[in-house]
N, C-alpha and C positions, 0 to 999 in steps of 0.2 A: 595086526594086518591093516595095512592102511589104505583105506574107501576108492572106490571108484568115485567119478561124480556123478553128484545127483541127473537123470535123466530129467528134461522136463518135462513129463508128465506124471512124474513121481514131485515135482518145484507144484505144481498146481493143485496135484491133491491136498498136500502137504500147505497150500494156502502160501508158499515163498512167492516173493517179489519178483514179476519178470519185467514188471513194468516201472523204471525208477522216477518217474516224475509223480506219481499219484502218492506220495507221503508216508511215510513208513508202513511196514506192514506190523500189523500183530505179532505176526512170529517175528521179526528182526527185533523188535521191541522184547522180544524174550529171552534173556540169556539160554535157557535151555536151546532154544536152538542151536545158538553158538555151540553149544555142549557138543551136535553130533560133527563138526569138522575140526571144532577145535576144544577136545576132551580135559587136554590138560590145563591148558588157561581157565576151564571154566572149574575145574576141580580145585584150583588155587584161589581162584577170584571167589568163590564160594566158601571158603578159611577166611575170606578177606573181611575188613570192618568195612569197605566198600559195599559187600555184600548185604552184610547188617546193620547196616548205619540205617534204616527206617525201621530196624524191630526192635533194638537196644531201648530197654525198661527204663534208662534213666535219660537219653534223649527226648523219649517217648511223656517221659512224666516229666521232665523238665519244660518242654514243648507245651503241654497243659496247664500245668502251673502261670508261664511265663503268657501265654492268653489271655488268662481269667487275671492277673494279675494288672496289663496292660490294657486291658480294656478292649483284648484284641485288635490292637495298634501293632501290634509285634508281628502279626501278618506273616509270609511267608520266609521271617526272615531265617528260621530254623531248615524247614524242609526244602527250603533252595537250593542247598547244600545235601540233606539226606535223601531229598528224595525228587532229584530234579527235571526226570524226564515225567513225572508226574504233574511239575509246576507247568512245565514247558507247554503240556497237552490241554491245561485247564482243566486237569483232573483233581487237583486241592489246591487251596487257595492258604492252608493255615496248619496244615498237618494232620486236622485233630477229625480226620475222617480217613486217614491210612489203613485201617482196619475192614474199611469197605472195597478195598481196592483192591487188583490183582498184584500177587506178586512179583509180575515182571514189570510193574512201574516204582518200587521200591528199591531204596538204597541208590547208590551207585553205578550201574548198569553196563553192559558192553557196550550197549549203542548210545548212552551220553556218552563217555569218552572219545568216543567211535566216528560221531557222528557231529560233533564240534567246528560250528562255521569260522566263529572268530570270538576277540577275547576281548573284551570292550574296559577291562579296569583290573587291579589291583588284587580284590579283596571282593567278598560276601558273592560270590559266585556271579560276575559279568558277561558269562558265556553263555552265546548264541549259537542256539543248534540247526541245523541245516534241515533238520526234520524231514530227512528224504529218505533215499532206500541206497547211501552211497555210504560205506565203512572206511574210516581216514587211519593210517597209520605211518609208519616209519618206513617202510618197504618202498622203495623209489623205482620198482617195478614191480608189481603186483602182478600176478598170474589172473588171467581171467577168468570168472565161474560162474555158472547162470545164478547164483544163490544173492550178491551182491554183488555193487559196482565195488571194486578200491583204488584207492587214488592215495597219492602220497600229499601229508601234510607234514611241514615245520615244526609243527607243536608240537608233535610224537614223535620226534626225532632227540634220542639222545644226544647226539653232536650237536646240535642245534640250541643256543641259551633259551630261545623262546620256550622250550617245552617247558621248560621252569615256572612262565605263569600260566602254565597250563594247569598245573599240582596247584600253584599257588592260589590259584582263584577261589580256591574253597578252604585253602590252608592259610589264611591270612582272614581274620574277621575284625571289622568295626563296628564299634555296638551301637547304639541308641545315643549314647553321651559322647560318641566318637573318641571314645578309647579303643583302640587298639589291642585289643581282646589278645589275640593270636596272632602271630607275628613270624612264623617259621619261613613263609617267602623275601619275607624283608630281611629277616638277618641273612638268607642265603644270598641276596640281592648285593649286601651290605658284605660279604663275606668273598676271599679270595676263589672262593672255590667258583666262582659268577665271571672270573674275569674273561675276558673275548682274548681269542687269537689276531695277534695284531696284523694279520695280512688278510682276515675276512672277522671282522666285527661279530658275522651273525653266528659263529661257531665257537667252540668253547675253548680256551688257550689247552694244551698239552695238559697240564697239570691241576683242571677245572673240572668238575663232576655235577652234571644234574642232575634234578630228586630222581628220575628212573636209574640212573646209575646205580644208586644204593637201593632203591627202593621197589626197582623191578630188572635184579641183574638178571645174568640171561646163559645160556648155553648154544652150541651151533647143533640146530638138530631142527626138522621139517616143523613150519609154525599151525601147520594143518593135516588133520588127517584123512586123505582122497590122492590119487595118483594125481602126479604131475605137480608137483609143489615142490620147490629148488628147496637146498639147504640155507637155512636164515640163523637170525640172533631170535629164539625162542624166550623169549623174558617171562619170568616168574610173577605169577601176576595174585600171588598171597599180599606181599605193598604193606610189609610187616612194618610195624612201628612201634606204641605202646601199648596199646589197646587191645583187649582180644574182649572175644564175646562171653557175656555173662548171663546166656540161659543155653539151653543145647540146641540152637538154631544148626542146621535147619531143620533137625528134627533129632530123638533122644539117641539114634544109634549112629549115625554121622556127626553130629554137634561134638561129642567127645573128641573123636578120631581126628578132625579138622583142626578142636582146638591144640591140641598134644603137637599136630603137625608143624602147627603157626608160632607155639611156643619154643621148639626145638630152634625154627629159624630167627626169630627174635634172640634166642640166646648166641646164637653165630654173629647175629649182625650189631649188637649189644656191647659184646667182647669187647673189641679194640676202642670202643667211642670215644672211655675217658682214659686218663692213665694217672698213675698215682705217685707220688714220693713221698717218703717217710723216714726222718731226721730226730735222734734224739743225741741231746746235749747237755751239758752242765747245764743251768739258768745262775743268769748273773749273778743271784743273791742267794745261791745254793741248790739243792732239789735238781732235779731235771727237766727240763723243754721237751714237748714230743709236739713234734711240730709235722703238720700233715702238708701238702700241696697237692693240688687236684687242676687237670688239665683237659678242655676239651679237645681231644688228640683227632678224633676220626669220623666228627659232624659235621656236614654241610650247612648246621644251623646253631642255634644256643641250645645247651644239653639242661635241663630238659628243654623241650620245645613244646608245640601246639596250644592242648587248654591249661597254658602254666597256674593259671588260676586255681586249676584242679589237681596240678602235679605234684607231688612230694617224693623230691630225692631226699637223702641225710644220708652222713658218715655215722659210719658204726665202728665203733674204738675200744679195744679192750691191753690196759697196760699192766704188769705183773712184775711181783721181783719176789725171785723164790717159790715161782710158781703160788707166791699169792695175788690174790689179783686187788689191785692198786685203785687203777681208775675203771669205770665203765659207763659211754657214753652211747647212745644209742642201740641199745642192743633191744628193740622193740619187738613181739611175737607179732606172728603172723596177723594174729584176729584184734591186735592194739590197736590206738589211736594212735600217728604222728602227732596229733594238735595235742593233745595229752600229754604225749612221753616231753616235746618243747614246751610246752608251761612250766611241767617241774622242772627242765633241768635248761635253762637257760645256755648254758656252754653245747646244746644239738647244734652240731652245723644240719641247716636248710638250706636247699636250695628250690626255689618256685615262686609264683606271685602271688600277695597279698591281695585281693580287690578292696576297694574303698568305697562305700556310698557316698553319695550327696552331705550325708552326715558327718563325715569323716571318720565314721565307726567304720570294721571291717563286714562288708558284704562277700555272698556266696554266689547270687543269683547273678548271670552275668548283665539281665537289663538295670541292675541297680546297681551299678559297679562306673563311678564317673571317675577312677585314677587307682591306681595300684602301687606296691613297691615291691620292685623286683630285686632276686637277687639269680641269678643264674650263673652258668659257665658260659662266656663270651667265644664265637665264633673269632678266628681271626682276619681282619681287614686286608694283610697284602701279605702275598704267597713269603716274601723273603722272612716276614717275620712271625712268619707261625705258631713258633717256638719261644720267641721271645716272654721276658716272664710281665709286661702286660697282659699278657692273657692266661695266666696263670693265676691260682686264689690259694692263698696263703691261711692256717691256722694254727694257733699255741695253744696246747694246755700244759697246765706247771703243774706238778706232783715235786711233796716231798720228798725226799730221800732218793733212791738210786734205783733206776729201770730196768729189767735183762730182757723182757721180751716185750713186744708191741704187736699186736695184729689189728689191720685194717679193713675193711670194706665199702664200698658205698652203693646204697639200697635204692630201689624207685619203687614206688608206689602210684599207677595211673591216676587215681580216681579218692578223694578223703572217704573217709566211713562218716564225717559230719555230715557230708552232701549226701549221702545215702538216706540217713535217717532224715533230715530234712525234707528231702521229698519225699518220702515215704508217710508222712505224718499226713502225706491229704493227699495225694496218691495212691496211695493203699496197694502198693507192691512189698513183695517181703522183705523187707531192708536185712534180715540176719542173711534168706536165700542168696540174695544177691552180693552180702558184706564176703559171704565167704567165699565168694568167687572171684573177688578180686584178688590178685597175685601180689606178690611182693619178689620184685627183680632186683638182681643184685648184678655187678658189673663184674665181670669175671678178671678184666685186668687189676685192675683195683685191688684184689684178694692179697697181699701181701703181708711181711712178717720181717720185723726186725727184730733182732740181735746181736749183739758184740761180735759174734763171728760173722754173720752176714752182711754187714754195716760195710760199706766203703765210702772212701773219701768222693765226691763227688758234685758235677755243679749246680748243686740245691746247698752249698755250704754249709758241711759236716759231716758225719756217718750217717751215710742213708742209704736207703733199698728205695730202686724203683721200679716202677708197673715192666716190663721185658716188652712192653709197646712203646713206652715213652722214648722220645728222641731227645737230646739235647737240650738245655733252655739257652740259648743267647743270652747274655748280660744285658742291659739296655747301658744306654751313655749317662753319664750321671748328669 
């Protein structure tokens, strides 16, 4: 049943804002309030790492480490991002007093996004909050209600390219050495999917998608619940990505239910990202070629994206003749190491970044990381060539003798289990607690299987099977 509105003198007991110049109020500052008009945003946004982005054990210990380590020069450059309507208030300066603070100044909040004046740069979070008692969103008429002002803003507007460095202000980081940390607004930037409609610049072409598009799609159904509220684009506000949470926030019998929730959607939105082809052949000098191609098909950004430093995808290949099995190349358990399973077996395809110290040796810590080497799946540049196989990644492995079956897959893993123990070592959180809650994702188009009967002629040149997402590749001009 959906609410009347609040009378006001139930807005005063209740401590709501009737006054909007006097600066937020406590309760606006609360997601829970948002909870009683608008139950389900806050039910998803509560799944969300937005939500838990100031409790997560390894921001948390990372955050500490990167302090004591910096000499506390590192300042707020962590919790600007997890925890910003706290920065904004002059409630912490460094993070490493989150624990003294109330819950509705943590993570991500309704009223940062909400309440967003303007967007002053690129990266490490530029954004200047209005600190008022006015909620900004996409709605370009807003129903009046004594609870808050709303007004429409640009930023929160899906049609609109600007919402982009909206997401991006905290999804793009420059460290310390001004590397380039995170990168996920610049490649969308950089990426067809960015380009403007050419009769209004500030709106997105036909064929262009901002981060809320994927990352907070939507249904038509009432975005508030109290009489008198039109039918709207209700957006999912889970803003699933790679990451889920790894203790049972926000507390042991909701923390499961949320995460199960958030994981179901991650595998919906997962699906289609990459796509796969697989091609085997004679090899020129006998044996066979099982040659793999992987495609970033259905990302607005490079697959992986965010803390690529932290990410580990790999191909998982297993090739048989006779039902014996031939080759086996990434087929890693659950509770393994990636950085292990690639040492021994030098033929893992990776894909993720490397960080570099000062040293030239490879660093973890992101303030000790002055260059990296990437290797990723590439967004593509301009809509017409998508497809083309520049932006495709090619690989061979040669076996002996004669092939009848191939199965493929390709894995992601958010988070190394090095970095775990690492900070755990002076930390003192429970690195297994936590090792085993990290997931191990797999891409569901990806999953495919060649064979003599299944094989067809096709243009990846030769018998191949591909992903039933992938489209065509264009040749490129020689």
């Amino acid at each position: 049943m959906r609410r009347n509105l609040p009378t006001l003198a139930a807005l005063l007991v209740l401590g709501c804002p009737v006054e909007p110049d006097n600066g937020p109020s406590e309760q606006l500052l609360d997601p829970e309030t948002c909870a009683e008009c608008h139950p389900q945003h806050y039910r998803q946004w509560l799944g969300s790492m937005h939500a838990y982005a100031a409790d997560d054990p390894v921001f948390l210990a990372m955050n500490a480490r990167g302090q004591r380590e910096t000499g506390g020069t590192l300042g707020d450059f962590c919790v600007r991002c997890h925890a910003p309507v706290a920065v904004a208030l002059g409630k912490t300066t460094d993070g490493l007093n989150l624990d003294e603070l109330p819950q509705s100044l943590k993570g991500v909040t309704c009223y940062f996004c909400h309440n967003v004046e303007s967007i002053g740069g690129t990266h490490n979070n530029p954004i200047t909050l209005a600190l008022d008692n006015v909620m900004r969103g996409e709605i370009a008429d807003p129903v009046d209600n004594p609870v808050h002002e709303s007004v429409y803003a640009p930023m929160m507007d899906d049609n609109v390219l600007e919402s982009g460095a909206m997401c991006g202000s905290c999804h793009d980081i420059v460290n310390n050495h001004e590397v380039h940390l995170e990168r996920t607004y610049a490649e969308w930037v950089d990426s067809f999917y960015d380009d403007p409609d050419p009769s209004n610049p500030a709106l997105k072409n036909y064929y262009a998608q901002t981060c809320s598009g994927c990352h907070l799609p939507g249904s038509n159904s009432p975005i508030a619940d109290f009489d008198g509220v039109k039918l709207r684009r209700l957006r999912d506000h889970s803003m699933v990505g790679v990451d889920i949470a790894l203790t049972d926030f926000p507390n042991a019998t909701e923390g499961p239910e949320l995460v199960a929730a958030q994981r179901a959607l991650m595998e919906v939105q997962r699906a289609p990202a990459v796509c796969a082809g697989l091609c085997v052949r004679p090899g020129d000098e006998g044996g066979t070629d099982v040659v793999v191609w992987l495609h970033n098909e259905a990302s607005g950004h490079f697959w992986p994206s965010g803390a690529t430093q932290d990410r580990r995808a790999w191909l998982q290949l297993e090739a048989f003749a006779e039902d014996q099995q031939i080759l086996k190349v990434g087929v890693i358990a659950d509770d393994a190491s990636v950085a292990v399973a690639a040492a021994a077996d030098p033929t893992l395809w990776v894909f993720g970044d490397q960080g570099i110290g000062v040293d030239g040796q490879p660093a973890s810590m992101f303030w000790d990381i002055a260059d990296y080497e990437s290797n990723l799946l590439p967004v593509a540049a301009i809509a017409g060539l998508k497809y083309d196989k520049t932006t495709w990644r090619e690989r061979t492995w040669h076996v002996e003798g004669e092939v009848d079956r191939v199965a493929i897959q390709l894995n992601l893993r958010p988070i190394p289990f090095e970095l775990i123990d690492e900070l755990a070592e002076e930390e003192l959180f429970d690195a297994a607690a936590i090792k085993a809650r990290i997931p191990t994702f797999s891409v569901a188009a990806t999953h495919i299987e060649w064979t003599p009967e299944t094989a067809e002629m096709t243009d990846l040149e030769g018998p191949c099977v591909k992903s039933a997402s992938c489209f065509d590749v264009i040749a490129m001009d020689e």
